[in-house]
KEKOL-379124 format. One record per residue (C-alpha): y, z, x. Coordinates in nm, 4 decimals. Layout:
BEGIN
<site north="Y" up="Z" east="X"/>
...
// end
This chain:
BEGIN
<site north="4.3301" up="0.1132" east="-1.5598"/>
<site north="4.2726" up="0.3875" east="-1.3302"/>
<site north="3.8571" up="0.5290" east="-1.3027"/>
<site north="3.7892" up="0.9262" east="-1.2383"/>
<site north="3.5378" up="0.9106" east="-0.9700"/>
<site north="3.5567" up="1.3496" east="-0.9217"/>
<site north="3.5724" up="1.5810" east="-1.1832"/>
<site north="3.4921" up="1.8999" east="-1.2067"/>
<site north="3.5232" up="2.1439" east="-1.5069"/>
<site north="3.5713" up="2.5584" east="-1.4549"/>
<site north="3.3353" up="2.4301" east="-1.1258"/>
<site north="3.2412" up="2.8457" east="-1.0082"/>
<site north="3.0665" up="2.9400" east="-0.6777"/>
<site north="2.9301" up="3.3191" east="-0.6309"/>
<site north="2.7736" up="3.4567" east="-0.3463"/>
<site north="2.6002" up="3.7921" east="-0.4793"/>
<site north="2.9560" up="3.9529" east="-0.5982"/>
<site north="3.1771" up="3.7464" east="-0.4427"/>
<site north="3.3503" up="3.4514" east="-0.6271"/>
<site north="3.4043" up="3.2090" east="-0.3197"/>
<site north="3.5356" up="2.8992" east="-0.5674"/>
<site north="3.6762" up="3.0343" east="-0.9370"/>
<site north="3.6534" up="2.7750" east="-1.1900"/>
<site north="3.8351" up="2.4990" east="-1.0586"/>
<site north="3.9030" up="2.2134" east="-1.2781"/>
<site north="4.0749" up="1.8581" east="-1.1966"/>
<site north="3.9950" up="1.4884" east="-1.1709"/>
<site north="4.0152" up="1.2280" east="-0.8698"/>
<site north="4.0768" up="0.8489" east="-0.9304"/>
<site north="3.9488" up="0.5551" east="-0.7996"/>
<site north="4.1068" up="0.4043" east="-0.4863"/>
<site north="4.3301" up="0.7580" east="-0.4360"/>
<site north="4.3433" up="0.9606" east="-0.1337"/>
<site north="4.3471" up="1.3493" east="-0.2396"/>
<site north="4.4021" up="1.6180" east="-0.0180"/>
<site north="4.2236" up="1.9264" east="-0.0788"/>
<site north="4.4392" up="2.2157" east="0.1039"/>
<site north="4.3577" up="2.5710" east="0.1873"/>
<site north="4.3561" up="2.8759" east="0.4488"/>
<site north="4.0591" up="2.9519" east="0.6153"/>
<site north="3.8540" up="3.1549" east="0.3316"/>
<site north="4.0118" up="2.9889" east="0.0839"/>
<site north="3.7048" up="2.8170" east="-0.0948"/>
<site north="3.7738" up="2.4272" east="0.0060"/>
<site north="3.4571" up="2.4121" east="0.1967"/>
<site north="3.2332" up="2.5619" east="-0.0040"/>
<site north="3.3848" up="2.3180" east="-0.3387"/>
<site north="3.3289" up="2.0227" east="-0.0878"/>
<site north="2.9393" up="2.1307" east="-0.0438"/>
<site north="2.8694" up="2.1722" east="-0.3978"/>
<site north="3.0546" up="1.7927" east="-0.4486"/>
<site north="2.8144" up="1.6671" east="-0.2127"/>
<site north="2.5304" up="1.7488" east="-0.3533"/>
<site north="2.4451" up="1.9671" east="-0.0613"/>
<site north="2.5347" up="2.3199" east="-0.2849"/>
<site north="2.4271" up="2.3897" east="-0.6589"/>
<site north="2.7114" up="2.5821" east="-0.8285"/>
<site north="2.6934" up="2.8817" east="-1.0056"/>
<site north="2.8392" up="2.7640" east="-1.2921"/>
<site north="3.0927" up="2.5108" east="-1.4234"/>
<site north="3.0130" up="2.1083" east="-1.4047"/>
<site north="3.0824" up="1.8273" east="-1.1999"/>
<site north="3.0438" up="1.4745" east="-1.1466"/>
<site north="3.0806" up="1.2054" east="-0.8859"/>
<site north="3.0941" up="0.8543" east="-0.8525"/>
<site north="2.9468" up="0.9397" east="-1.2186"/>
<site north="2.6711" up="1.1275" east="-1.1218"/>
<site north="2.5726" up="1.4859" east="-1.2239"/>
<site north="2.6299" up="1.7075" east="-0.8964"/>
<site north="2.3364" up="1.9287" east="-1.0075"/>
<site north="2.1084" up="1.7491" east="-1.1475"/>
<site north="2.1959" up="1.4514" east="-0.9924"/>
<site north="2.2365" up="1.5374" east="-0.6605"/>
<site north="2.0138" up="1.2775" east="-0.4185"/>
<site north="2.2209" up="0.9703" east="-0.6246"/>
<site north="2.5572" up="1.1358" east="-0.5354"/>
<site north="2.4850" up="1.1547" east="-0.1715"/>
<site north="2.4173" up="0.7690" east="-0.2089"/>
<site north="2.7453" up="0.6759" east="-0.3015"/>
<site north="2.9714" up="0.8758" east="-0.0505"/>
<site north="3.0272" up="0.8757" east="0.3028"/>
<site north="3.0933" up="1.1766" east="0.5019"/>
<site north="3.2458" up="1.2477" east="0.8024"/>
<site north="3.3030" up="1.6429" east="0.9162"/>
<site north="3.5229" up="1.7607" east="1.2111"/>
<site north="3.2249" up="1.6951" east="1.4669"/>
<site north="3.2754" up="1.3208" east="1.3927"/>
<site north="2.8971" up="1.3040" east="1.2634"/>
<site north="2.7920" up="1.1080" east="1.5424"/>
<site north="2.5055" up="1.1308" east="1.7782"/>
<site north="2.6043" up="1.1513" east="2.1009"/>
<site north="2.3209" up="1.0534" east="2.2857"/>
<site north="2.2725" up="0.7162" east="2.1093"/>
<site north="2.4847" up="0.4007" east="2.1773"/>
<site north="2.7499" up="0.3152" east="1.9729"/>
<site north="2.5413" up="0.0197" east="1.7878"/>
<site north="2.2756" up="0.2450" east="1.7432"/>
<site north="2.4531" up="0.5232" east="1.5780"/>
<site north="2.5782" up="0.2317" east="1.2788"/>
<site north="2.2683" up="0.1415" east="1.2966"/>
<site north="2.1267" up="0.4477" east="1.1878"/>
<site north="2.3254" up="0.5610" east="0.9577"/>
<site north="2.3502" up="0.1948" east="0.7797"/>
<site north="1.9560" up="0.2120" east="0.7489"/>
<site north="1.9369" up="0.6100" east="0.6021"/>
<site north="2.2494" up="0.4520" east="0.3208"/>
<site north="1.9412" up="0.1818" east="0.2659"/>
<site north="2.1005" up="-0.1254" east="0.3798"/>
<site north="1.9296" up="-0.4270" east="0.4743"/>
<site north="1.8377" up="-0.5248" east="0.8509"/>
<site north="1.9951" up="-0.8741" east="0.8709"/>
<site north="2.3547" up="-0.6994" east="0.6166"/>
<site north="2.3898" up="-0.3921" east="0.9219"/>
<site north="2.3270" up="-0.6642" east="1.2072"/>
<site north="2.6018" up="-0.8944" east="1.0463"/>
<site north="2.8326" up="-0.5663" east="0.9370"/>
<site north="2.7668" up="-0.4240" east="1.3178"/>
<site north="2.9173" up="-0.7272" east="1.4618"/>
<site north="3.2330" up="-0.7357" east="1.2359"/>
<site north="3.2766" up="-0.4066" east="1.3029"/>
<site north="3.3062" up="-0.4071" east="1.6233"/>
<site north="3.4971" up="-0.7088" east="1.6629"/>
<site north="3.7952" up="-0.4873" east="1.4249"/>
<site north="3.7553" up="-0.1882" east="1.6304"/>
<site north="3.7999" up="-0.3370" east="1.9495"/>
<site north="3.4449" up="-0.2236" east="2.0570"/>
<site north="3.2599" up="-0.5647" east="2.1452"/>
<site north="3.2247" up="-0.4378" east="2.5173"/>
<site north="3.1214" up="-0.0840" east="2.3952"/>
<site north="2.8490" up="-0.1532" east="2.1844"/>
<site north="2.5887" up="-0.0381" east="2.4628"/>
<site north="2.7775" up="0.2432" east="2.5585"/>
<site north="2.6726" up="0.6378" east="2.4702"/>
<site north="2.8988" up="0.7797" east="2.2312"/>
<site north="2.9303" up="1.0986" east="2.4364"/>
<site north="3.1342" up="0.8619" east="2.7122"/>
<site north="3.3902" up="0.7275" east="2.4433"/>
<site north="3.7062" up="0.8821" east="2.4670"/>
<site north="3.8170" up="1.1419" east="2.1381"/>
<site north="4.0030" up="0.9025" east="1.9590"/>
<site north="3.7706" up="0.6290" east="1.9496"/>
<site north="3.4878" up="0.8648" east="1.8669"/>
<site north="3.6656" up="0.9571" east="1.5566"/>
<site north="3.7439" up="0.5859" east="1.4513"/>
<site north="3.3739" up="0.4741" east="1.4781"/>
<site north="3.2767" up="0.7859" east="1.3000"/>
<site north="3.4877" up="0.7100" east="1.0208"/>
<site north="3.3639" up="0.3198" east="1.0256"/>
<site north="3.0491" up="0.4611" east="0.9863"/>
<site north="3.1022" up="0.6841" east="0.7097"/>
<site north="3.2467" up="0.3988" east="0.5031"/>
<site north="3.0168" up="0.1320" east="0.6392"/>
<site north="2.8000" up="0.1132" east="0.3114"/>
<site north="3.1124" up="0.0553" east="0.1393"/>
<site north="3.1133" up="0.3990" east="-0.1033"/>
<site north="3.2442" up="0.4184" east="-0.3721"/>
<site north="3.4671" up="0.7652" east="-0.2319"/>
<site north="3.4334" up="0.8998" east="0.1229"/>
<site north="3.4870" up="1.2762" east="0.2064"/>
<site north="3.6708" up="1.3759" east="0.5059"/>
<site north="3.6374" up="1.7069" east="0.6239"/>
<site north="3.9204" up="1.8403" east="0.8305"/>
<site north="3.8512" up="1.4323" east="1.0679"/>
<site north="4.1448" up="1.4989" east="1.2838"/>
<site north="4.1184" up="1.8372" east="1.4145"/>
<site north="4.1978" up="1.8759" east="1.7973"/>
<site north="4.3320" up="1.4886" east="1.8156"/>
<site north="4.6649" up="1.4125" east="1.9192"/>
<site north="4.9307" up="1.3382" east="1.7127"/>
<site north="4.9615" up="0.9453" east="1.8249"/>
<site north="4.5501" up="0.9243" east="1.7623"/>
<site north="4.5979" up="1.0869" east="1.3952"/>
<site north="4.8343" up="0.8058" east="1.2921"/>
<site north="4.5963" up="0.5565" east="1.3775"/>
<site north="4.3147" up="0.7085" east="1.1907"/>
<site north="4.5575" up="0.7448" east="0.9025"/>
<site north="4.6239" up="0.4154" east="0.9150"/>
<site north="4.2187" up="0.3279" east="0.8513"/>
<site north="4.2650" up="0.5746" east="0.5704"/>
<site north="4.5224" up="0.3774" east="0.3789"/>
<site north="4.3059" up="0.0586" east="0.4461"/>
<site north="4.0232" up="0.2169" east="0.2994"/>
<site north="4.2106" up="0.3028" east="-0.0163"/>
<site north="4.3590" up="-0.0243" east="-0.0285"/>
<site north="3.9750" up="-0.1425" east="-0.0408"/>
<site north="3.9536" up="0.0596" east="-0.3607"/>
<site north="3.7600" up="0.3972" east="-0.1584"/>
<site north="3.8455" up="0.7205" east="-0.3007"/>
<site north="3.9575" up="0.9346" east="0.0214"/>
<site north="3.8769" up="1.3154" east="-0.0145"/>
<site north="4.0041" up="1.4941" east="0.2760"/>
<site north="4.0749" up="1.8788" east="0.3694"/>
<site north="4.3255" up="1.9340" east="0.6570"/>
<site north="4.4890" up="2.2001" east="0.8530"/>
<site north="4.7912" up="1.9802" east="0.9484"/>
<site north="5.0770" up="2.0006" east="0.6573"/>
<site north="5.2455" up="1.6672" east="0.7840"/>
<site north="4.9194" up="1.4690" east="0.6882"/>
<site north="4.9304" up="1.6512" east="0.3259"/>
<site north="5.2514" up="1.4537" east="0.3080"/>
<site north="5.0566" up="1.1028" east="0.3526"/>
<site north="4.8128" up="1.1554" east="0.0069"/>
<site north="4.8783" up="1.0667" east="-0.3159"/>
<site north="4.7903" up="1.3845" east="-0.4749"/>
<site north="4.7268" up="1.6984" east="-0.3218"/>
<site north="4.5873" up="2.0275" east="-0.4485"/>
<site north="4.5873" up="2.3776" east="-0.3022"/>
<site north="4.2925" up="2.6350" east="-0.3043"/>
<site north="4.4355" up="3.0337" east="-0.3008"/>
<site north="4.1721" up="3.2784" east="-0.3312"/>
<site north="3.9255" up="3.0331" east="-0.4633"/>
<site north="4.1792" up="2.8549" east="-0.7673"/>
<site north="4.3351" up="2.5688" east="-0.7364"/>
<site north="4.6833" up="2.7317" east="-0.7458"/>
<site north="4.8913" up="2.3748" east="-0.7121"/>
<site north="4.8381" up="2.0276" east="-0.7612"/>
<site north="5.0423" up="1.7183" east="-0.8052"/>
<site north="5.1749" up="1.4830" east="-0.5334"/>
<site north="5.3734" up="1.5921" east="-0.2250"/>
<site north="5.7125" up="1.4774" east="-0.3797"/>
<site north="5.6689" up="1.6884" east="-0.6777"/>
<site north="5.5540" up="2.0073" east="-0.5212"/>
<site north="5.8239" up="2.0080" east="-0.3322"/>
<site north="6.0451" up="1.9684" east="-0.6033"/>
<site north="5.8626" up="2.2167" east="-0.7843"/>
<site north="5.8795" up="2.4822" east="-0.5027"/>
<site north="6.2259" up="2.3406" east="-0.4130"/>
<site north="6.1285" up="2.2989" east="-0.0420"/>
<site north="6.1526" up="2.0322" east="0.2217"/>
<site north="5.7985" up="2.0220" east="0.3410"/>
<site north="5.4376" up="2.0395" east="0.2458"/>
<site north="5.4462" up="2.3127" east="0.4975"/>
<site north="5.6738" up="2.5357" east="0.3037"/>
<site north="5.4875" up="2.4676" east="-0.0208"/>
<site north="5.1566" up="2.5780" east="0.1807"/>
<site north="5.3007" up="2.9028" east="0.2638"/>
<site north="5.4540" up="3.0077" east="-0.0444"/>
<site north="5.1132" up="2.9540" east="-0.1743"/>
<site north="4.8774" up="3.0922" east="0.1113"/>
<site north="5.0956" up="3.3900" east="0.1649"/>
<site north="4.9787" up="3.5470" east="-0.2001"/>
<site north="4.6328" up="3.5438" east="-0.0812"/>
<site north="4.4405" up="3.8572" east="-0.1208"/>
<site north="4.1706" up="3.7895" east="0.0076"/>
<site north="4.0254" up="3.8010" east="0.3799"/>
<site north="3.8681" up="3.4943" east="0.5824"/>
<site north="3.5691" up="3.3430" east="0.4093"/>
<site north="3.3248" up="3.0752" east="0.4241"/>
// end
């Protein structure tokens, strides 16, 4: 039977007047991968921050991985991984130390990362780059060692904010590819993107207008619903109702 590991109920965000995320309401199962889609001003980044513990709404509930995301905050930050457009990586560390890092600040044990280090590597490909800076690795590989190390503490859901902007096309594949592994491995995958082709790749996705979720269902549906060809399409009927102006 399928687990919610995200829901939110009438979930509201104000800043002084303005209502940046308008009670949004939905669930997120175990093992899915869920796009959350929007314009730029939309509210998707702002409802990511207050999932992560990182933003106390203004109203409205939430939990994840089963935890309170107000009054609960420090154990939902526990049991996610995160991984933001800047790949979360420092660049001045080696590659082994940046797992290592991260691995001890998720609380794992020395002797678990130095095992887990190795294995990762080995599936990467990186044995021979485990001494090199991560500002020398090439774009693509940054992102798939950033997104090793967000799911490294195996988390219960990992959230993936807009991973594969300014990649190539070829490199986005592949890091699709660890995506669907992930889920496979029972992770939750919440991701915002840009790109409409990778909305097509989730199981569900929903779409913020104005701060509502004004669609959600899978990719198939929606564009049954909309009776469109493409995610793209659905995107724009949606986006181009907008009232508002760029936002957050």
């Amino acid at each position: 039977m399928p687990s919610t590991v995200i829901k939110t109920e009438q979930l509201t965000k104000r800043f002084g007047d303005f209502t940046a995320v308008d009670a949004i309401s939905f669930g997120v199962e175990k093992g899915e991968i869920f796009g959350f889609l929007g314009a730029n001003g939309a509210g998707k980044t702002t409802a990511m921050k207050m999932l992560i513990g990182i933003s106390k709404p203004t109203s409205g509930r939430g939990w994840v991985a089963g935890y309170d995301i107000e009054t609960e905050a420090e154990q939902v930050k526990k049991s996610i991984g995160y991984m933001s457009q800047k790949f979360s990586l420092y660049d001045d560390l080696k590659v082994w130390e940046n797992i290592r890092l991260y691995a001890g600040i998720y609380g794992m044990k020395d002797k678990e990362i130095a095992e887990k280090t190795e294995r990762v590597l080995r599936e990467l490909g990186f044995e021979n780059e485990r001494d090199t800076l991560v500002k020398s690795l090439p774009l693509g590989w940054k992102q798939k060692l950033a997104f090793s190390v967000a799911i490294f503490h195996d988390p219960q859901i990992v959230f993936l904010d807009e991973p594969t902007g300014g990649v190539d096309p070829a490199t986005r594949r592949m890091f699709w590819e660890m995506i669907y592994e992930a889920s496979a491995r029972g992770i939750t995958v919440f991701v915002t993107t840009h790109y409409m082709d990778e909305a097509e790749y989730c199981h569900r996705v929903s779409i913020m207008v104005d701060g509502r979720i004004d669609a959600l269902d899978s990719p198939k549906n929606l564009k049954q619903h909309f009776k469109v060809q493409s995610m793209d399409e659905v995107f724009h009927k949606l986006a181009r109702e907008a009232k508002r102006a760029d936002f957050l």
